[in-house]
N, C-alpha and C positions, 0 to 999 in steps of 0.2 A: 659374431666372431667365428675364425675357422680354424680347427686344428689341426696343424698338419705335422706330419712325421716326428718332428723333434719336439715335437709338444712345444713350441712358444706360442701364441696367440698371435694371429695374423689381422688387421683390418679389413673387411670382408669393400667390394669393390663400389657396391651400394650403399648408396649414401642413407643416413639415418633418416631424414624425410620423405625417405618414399616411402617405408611403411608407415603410413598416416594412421591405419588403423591401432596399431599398438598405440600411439600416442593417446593421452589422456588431456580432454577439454579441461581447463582451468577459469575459463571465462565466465563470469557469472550473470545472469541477465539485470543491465538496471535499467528501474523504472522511474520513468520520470513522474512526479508527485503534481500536485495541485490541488490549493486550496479553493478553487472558485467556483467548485457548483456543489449544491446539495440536493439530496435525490431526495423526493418528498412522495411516499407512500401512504394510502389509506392506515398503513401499520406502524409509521414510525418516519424516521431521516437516517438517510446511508451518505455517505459522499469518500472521499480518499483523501491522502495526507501521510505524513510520513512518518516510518513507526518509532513507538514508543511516546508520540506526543496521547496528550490528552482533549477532549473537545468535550464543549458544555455546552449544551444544546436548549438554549431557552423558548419553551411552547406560546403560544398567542397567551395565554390565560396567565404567562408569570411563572409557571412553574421551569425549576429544572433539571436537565438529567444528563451524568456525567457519563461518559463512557472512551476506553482506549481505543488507539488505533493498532492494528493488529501488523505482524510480520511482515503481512503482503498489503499494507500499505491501506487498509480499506476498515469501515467503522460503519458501524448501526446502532440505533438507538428506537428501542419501541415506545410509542407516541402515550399516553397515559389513558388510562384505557378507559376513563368518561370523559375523555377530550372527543368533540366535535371539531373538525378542520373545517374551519368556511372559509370558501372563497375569496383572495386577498388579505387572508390575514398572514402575519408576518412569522417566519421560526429563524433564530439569530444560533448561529453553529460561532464559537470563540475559540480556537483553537492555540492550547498552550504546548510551548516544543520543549525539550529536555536542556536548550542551551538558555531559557529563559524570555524568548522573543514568542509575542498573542498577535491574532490575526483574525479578525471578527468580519461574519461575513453575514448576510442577510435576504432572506429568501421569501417571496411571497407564493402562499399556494396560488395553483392555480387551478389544476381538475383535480378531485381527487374520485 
């Protein structure tokens, strides 16, 4: 705004989009989710999913281990630690969401 002589506020002749820099981003980054792979390390399973679900991660040998999926969409689970991973055997990630809908997926090692 410009004040001029009689002190009213005038509309200055530039338009408010051209200072882009005062403007403030509002646009948040989304990311697109997906249940279909599971990353399989000598130390454990990581894979992504979308937050606040839950994933149960059942090891070759029967056992299981629960763990969330965190803000940025992403989940680990360390593998039990006198578990041997051999070759071809199978790790089943079951992934529960907050509206009620499981989504079971199944992964064979392959190197480890």
């Amino acid at each position: 705004m410009i004040f001029y002589e009689d002190n009213e506020p005038q509309q200055s002749a530039e338009p408010a989009e051209k200072h882009a820099s005062t403007k403030r981003r509002t646009s948040k980054k989304k990311y697109a989710f997906s249940f279909d792979r599971i990353y399989i390390s000598s130390f454990g399973a990581s894979g992504r999913g979308l937050p606040g679900c839950i994933v149960t991660i059942t090891w070759p040998d029967g056992r299981e281990s629960q763990t969330h999926i965190d803000h940025y969409g992403r989940w680990f689970s360390f593998k039990p630690y006198d578990l041997t991973l051999k070759y071809r055997s199978s790790i089943t990630a079951a992934y529960t969401c907050t509206d009620g809908t499981t989504q079971v997926l199944e992964r064979k090692v392959d190197l480890i």
